[in-house]
N, C-alpha and C positions, 0 to 999 in steps of 0.2 A: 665157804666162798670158792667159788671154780678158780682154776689158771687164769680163764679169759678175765675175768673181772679183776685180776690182782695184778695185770700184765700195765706196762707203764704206756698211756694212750698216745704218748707221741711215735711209736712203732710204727710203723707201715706195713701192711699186709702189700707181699711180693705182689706185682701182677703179669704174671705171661704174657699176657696180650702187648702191653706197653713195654715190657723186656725183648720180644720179639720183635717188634717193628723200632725199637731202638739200634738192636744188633742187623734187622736188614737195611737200615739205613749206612749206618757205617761200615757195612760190607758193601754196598755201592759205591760209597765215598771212596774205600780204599782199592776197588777196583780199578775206577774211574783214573786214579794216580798210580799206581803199580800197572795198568794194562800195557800204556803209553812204551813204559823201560823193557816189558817182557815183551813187545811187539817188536820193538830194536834189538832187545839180543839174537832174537828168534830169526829176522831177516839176518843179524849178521852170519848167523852160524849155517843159511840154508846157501844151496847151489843157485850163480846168477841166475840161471834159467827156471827158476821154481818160486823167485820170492816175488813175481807180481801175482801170482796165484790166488782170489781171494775166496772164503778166508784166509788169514796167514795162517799157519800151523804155529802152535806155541813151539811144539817139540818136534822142531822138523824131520824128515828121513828122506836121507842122510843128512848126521849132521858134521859140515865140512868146516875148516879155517882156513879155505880157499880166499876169502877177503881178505880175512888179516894176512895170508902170504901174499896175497898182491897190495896191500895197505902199504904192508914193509918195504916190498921192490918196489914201488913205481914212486916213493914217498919218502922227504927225511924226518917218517916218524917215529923212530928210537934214538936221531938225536933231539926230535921237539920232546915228545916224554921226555929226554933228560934234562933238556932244559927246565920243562916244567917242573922234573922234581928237584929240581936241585932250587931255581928261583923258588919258589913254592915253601921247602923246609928251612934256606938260609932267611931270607925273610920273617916265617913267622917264628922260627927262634929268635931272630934279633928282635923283630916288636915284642917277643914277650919279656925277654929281658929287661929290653930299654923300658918296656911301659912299668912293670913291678918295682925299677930303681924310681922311675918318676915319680908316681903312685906312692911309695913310701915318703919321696921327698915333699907332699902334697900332707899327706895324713901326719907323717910324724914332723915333719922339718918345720923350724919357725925362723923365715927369714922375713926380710921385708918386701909387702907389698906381694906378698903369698896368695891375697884374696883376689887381687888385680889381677895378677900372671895369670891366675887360673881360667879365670873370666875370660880373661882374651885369648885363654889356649882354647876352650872349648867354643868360641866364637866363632871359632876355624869349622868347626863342623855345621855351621849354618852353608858354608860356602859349598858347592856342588862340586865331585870331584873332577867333573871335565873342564870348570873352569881355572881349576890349575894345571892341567894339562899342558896348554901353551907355555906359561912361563917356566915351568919345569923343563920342555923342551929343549928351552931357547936355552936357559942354562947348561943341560948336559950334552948340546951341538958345541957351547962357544967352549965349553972341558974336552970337548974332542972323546966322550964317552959316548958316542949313539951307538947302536948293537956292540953293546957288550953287556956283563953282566952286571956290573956296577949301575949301569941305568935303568937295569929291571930289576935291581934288588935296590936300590939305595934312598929313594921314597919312601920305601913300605919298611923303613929298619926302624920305624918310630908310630904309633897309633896314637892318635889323640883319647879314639874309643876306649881303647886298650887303659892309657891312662887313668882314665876316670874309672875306668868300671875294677881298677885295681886298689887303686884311691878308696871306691867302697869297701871295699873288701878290708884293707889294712883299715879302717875306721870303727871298723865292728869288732878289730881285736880289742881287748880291754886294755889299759896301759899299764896297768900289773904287771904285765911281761916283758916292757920297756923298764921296769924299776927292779926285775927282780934280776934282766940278764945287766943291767948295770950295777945292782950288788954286786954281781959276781964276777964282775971286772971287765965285763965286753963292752969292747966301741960299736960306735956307730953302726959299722959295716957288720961287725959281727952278729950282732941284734938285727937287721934285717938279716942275715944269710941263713943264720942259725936259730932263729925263734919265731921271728914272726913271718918268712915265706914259706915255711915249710906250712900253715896253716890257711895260706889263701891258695894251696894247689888248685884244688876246684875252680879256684877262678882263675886262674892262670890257664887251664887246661879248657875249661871254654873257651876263652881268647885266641887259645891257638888251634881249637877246631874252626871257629870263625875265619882267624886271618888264614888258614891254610885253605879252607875252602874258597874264601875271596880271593885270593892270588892264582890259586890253580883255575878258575874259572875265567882272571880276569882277559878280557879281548881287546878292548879299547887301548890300553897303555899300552903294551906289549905291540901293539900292532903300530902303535906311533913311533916310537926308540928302536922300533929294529925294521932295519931293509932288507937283510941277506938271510935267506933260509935257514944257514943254521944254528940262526941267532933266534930264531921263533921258535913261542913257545906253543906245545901243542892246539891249544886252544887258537892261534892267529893261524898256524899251519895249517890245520885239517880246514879252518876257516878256507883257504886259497885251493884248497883240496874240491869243496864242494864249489866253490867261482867255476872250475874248471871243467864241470861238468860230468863228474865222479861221477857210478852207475848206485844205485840206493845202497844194494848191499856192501861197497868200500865206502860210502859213507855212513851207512849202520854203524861197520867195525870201530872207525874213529871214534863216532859218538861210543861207543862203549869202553873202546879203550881210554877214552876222557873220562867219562864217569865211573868205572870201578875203581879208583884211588880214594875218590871223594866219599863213592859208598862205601870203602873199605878204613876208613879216618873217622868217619860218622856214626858206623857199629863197633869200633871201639872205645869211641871215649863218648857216648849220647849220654851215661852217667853223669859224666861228670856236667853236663852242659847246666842242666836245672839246677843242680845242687849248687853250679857255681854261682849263675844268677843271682840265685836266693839266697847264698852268703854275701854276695854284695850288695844285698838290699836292706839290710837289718838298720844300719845305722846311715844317717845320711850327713 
């Protein structure tokens, strides 16, 4: 009896033809989204005088950072960057904290009326977030906290999202490990510190590529709680940059200098984003 006939028939014989127009397809695709970011770097880095030219050059000659030193002088965009990173990492360190302590007290804690709370905490996420906008407002005018930093960090120190998808995560530990680190004499806090969060990192570490990228993008809040420039964060600044009639190429520069943090957050931790997902989905 030949190989072919001893060979198990659910095999699929390769086919070129169909492997080829798979990968030129998705070579369009990722054109089509990668051309857009290399079109903006490529204007920011060319001479005003050269970037209406078309086509663009991807890799222009010369290539200048004539924008970005006029971005810097005519602009307060190294203190909106620092605004942005500073609101940006204080935030989503605090949502991940505060969501991992919830999260355990959700998964492990048995108090009363646990099923309720939970219900009406994630009810909140039905609600749209501009329509809390106002009353947040009106609260951090009548605290006497508008542009500062307490009213661009102090909403986002807590995630409902963050909660629940931590909540999953502490669900799918097995409770062997709640009985084994309490043989061995750990409370409460110890047993989350020391056992079972060192095992939902993945999901921790998603949540805080999320809320980092949602806070460093966000424009709408930011642009509500603060009036004085150097209370803005990049994202409402370069916004009032382009109002004002900026030439393409110093507004290229912004957009890039906005976006390299988020793609520089995003190629570090893209591991862990699926892994954490799909540990928080095991057990519901």
């Amino acid at each position: 009896m030949s190989v072919s006939e001893t060979s198990s028939p659910s095999v699929e014989k390769r086919n070129p033809i169909r492997e080829t127009l798979i990968y030129i397809a998705m070579s369009v695709v990722a054109l089509t989204t990668v051309g857009p970011f290399l079109i903006m770097i490529s204007v920011s880095l060319t001479e005003n005088i050269r970037f209406i030219t078309f086509p663009v050059e991807l890799i222009p000659t010369p290539i200048t950072l004539e924008n970005f030193q006029l971005l810097f002088a005519r602009t307060d965009a190294l203190r909106w960057l620092f605004n942005s990173v500073y609101v940006a990492f204080v935030s989503t360190l605090g949502g991940v904290i505060t969501s991992s302590m919830a999260g355990f007290a959700f998964a492990r804690g048995d108090f009363w009326g646990k099923t309720v709370i939970f219900t009406l905490f994630l009810g909140i996420l039905i609600m749209p977030d501009t329509a809390l906008i106002v009353p947040q407002f009106v609260v951090l005018s009548q605290l006497g906290l508008v542009n500062s930093y307490t009213a661009l960090i102090g909403p986002w120190f807590a995630s409902i999202f963050g909660t629940f998808l931590l909540r999953q995560a502490y669900l799918s530990i097995p409770r062997d490990y709640d009985d084994a680190a309490t043989i061995d004499g750990a409370n409460l806090w110890q047993t989350w510190w020391r056992v079972l969060m060192p095992q939902v990192v993945p999901a921790m570490a998603t949540l805080a590529v999320l809320r980092f990228m949602g806070n460093w993008n966000s424009f709408f809040y930011p642009m509500i709680v603060t009036s004085k420039s150097d209370m803005r964060t990049l994202t409402v600044g370069l916004g009032t940059v382009a109002r004002s009639g900026g030439d393409a190429g110093l507004d290229m520069s912004g957009a890039v200098l906005g976006f390299l943090p988020t793609l520089l957050v995003f190629i570090l931790m893209q591991r862990y984003i699926i892994r954490g997902i799909s540990l928080s989905g095991v057990k519901g």
